[in-house]
PQR file of N, CA, C, O and H, with PARSE charges and radii, in Angstrom:
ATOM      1  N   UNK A   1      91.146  82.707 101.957 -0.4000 1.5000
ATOM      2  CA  UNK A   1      91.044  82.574 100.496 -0.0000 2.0000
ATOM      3  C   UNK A   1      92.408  82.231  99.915  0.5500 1.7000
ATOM      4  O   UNK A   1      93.485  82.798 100.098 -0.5500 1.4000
ATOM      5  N   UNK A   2      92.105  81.160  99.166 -0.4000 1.5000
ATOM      6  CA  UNK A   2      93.547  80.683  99.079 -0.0000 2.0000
ATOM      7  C   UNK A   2      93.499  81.090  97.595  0.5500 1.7000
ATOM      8  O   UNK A   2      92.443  81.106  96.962 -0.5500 1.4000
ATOM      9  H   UNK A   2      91.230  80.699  99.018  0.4000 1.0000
ATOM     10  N   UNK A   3      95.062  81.518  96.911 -0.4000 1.5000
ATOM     11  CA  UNK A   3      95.014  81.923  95.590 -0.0000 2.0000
ATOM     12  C   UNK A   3      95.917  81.189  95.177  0.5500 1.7000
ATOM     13  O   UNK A   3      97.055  81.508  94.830 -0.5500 1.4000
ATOM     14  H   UNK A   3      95.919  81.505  97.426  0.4000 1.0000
ATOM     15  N   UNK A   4      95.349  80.008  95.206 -0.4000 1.5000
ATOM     16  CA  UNK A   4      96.965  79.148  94.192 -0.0000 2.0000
ATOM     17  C   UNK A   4      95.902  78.886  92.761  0.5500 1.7000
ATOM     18  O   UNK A   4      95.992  79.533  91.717 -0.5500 1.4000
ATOM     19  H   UNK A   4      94.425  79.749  95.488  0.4000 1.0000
ATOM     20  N   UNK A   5      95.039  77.924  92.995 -0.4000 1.5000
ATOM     21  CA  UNK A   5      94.175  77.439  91.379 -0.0000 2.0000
ATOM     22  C   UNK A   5      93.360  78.324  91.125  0.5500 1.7000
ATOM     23  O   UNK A   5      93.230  78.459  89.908 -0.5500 1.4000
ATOM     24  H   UNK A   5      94.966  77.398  93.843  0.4000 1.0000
ATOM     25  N   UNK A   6      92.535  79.224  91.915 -0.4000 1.5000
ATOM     26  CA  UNK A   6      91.399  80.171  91.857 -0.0000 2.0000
ATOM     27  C   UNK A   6      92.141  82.035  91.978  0.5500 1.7000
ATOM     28  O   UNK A   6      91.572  83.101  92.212 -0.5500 1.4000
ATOM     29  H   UNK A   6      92.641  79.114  92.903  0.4000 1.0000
ATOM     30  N   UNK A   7      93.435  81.744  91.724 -0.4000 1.5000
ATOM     31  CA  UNK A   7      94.234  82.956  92.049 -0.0000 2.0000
ATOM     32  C   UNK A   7      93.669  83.903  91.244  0.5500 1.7000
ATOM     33  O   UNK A   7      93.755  85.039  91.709 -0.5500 1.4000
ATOM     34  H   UNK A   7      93.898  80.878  91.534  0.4000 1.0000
ATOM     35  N   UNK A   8      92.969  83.783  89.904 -0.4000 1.5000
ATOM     36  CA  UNK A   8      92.516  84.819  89.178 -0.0000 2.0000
ATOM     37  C   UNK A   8      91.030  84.745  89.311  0.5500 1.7000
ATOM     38  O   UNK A   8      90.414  85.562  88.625 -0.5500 1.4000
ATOM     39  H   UNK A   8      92.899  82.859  89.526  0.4000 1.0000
ATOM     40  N   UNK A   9      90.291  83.889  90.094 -0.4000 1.5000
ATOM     41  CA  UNK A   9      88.677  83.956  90.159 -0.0000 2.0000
ATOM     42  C   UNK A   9      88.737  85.166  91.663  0.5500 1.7000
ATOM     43  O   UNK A   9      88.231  86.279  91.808 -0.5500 1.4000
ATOM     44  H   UNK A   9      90.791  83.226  90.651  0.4000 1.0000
ATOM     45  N   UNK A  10      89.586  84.319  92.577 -0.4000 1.5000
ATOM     46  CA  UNK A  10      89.250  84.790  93.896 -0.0000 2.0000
ATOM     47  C   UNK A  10      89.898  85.780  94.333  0.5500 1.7000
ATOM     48  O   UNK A  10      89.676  86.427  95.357 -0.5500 1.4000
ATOM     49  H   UNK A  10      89.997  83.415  92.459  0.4000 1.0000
ATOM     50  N   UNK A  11      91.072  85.977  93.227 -0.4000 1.5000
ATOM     51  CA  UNK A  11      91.924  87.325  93.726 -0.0000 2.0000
ATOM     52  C   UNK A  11      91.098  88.413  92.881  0.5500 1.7000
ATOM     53  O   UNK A  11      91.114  89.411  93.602 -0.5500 1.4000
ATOM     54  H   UNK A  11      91.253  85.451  92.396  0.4000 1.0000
ATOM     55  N   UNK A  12      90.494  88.672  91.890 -0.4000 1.5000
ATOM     56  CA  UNK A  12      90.027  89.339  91.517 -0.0000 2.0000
ATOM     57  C   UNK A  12      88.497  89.905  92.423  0.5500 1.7000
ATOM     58  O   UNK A  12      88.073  91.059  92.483 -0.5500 1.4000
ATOM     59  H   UNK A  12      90.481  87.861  91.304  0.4000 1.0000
ATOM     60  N   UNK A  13      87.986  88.821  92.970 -0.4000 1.5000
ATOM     61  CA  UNK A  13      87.114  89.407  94.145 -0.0000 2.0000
ATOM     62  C   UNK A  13      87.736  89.668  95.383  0.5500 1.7000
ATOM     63  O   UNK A  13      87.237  90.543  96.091 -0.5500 1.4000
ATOM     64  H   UNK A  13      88.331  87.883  92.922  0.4000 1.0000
ATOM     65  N   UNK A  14      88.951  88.934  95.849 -0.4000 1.5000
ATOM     66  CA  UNK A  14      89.496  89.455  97.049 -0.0000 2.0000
ATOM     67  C   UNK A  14      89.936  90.799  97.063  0.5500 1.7000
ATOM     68  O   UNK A  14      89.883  91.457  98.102 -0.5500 1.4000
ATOM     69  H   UNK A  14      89.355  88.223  95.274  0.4000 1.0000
ATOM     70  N   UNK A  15      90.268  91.160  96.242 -0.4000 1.5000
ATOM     71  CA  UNK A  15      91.175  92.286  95.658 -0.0000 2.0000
ATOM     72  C   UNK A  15      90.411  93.323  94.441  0.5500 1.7000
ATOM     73  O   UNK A  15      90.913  93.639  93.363 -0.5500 1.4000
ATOM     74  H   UNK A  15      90.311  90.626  95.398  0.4000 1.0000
ATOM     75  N   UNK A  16      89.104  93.720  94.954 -0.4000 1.5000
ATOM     76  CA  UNK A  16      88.252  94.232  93.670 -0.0000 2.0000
ATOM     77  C   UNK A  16      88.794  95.634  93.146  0.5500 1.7000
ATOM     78  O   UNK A  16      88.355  96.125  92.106 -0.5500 1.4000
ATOM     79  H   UNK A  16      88.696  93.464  95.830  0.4000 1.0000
ATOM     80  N   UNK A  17      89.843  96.297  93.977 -0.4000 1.5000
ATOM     81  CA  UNK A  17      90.397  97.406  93.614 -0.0000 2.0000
ATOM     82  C   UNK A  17      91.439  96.935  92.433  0.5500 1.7000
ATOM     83  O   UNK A  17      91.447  97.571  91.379 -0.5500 1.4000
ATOM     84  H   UNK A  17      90.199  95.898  94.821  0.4000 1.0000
ATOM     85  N   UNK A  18      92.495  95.588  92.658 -0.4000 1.5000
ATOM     86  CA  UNK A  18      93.064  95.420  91.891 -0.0000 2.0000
ATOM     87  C   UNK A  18      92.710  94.634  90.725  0.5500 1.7000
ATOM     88  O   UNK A  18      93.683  94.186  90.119 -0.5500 1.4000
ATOM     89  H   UNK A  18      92.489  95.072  93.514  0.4000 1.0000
ATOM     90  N   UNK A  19      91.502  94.336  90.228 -0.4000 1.5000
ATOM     91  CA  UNK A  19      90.996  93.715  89.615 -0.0000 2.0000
ATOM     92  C   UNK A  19      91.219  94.381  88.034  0.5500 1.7000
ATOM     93  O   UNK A  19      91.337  93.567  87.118 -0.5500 1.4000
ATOM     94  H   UNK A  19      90.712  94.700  90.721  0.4000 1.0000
ATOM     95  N   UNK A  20      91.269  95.687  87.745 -0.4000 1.5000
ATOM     96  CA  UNK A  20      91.621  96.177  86.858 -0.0000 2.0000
ATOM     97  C   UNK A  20      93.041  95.620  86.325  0.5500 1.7000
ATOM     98  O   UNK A  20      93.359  95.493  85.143 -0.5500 1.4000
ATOM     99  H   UNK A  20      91.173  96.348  88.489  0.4000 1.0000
ATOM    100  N   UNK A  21      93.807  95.322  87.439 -0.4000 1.5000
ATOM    101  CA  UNK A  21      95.441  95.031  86.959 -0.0000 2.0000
ATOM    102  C   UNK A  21      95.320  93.849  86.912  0.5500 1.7000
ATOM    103  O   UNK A  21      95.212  93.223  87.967 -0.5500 1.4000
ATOM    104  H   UNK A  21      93.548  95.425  88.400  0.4000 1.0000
ATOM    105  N   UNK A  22      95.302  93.204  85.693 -0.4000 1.5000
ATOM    106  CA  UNK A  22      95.422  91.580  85.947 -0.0000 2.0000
ATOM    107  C   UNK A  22      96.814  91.220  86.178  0.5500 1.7000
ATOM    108  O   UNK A  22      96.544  90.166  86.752 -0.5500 1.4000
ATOM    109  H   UNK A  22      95.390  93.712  84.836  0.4000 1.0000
ATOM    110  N   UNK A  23      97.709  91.241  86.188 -0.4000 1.5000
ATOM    111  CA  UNK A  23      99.050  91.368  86.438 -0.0000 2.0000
ATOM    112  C   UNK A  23      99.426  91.208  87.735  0.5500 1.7000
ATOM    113  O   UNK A  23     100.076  90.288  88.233 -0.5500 1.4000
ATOM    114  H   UNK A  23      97.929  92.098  85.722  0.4000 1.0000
ATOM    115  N   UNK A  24      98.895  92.324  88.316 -0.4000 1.5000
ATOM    116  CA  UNK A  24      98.930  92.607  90.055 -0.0000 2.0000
ATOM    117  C   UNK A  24      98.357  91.257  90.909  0.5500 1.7000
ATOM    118  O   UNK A  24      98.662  90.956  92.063 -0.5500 1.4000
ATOM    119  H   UNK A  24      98.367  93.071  87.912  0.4000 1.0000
ATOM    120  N   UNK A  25      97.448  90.542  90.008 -0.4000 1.5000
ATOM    121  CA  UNK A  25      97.483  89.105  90.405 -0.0000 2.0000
ATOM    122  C   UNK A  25      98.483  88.161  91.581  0.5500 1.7000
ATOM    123  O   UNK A  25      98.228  87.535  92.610 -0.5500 1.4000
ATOM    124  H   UNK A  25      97.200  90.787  89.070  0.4000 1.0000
ATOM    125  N   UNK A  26      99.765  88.469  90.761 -0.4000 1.5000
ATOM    126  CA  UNK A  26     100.745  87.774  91.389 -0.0000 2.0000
ATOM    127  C   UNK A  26     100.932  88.697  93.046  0.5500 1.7000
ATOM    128  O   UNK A  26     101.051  87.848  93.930 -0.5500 1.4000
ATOM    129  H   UNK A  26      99.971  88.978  89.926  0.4000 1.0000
ATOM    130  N   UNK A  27     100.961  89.548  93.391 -0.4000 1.5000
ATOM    131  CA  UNK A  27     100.654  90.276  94.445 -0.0000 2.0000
ATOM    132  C   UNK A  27      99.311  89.340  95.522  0.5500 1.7000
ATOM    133  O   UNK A  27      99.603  89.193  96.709 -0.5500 1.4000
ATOM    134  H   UNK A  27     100.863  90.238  92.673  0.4000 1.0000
ATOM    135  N   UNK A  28      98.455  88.989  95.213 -0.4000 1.5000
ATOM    136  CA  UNK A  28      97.393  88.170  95.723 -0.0000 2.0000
ATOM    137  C   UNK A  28      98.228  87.092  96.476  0.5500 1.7000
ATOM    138  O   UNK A  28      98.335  87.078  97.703 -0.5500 1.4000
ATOM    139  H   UNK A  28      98.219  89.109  94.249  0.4000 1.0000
ATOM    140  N   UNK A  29      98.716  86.336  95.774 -0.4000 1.5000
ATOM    141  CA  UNK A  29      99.650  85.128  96.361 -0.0000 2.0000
ATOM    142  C   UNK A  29     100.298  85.446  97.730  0.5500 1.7000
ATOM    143  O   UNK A  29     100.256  84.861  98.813 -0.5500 1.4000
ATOM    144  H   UNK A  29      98.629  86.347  94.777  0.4000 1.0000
ATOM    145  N   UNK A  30     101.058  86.846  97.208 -0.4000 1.5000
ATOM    146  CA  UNK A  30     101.847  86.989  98.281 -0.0000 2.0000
ATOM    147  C   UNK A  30     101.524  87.191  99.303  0.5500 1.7000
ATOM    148  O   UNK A  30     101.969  86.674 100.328 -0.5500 1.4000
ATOM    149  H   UNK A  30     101.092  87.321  96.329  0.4000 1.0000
ATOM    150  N   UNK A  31     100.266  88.385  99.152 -0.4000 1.5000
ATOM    151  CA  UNK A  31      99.305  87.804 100.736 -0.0000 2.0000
ATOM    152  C   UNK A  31      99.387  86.876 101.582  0.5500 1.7000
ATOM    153  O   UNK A  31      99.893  85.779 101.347 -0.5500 1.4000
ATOM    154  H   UNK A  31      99.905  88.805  98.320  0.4000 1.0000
ATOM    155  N   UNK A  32      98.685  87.380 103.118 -0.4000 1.5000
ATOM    156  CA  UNK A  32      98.672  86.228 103.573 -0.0000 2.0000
ATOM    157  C   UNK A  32      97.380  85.356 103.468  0.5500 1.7000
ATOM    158  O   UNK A  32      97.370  84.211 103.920 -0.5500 1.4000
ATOM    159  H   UNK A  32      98.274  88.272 103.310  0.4000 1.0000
TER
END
């Protein structure tokens, strides 16, 4: 799951714990 254009569609389902933090977003990226 790549989070560059969909970083806030797909990180918010990749990441459903952090989904509350929209912020924490940028954290998604850094993933691998």
């Amino acid at each position: 799951v790549t989070g560059e254009v969909h970083h806030v569609d797909c990180g918010y389902h990749t990441v459903g714990m952090k989904a509350v933090d929209a912020p924490d977003i940028s954290v998604v990226k850094d993933l691998p």
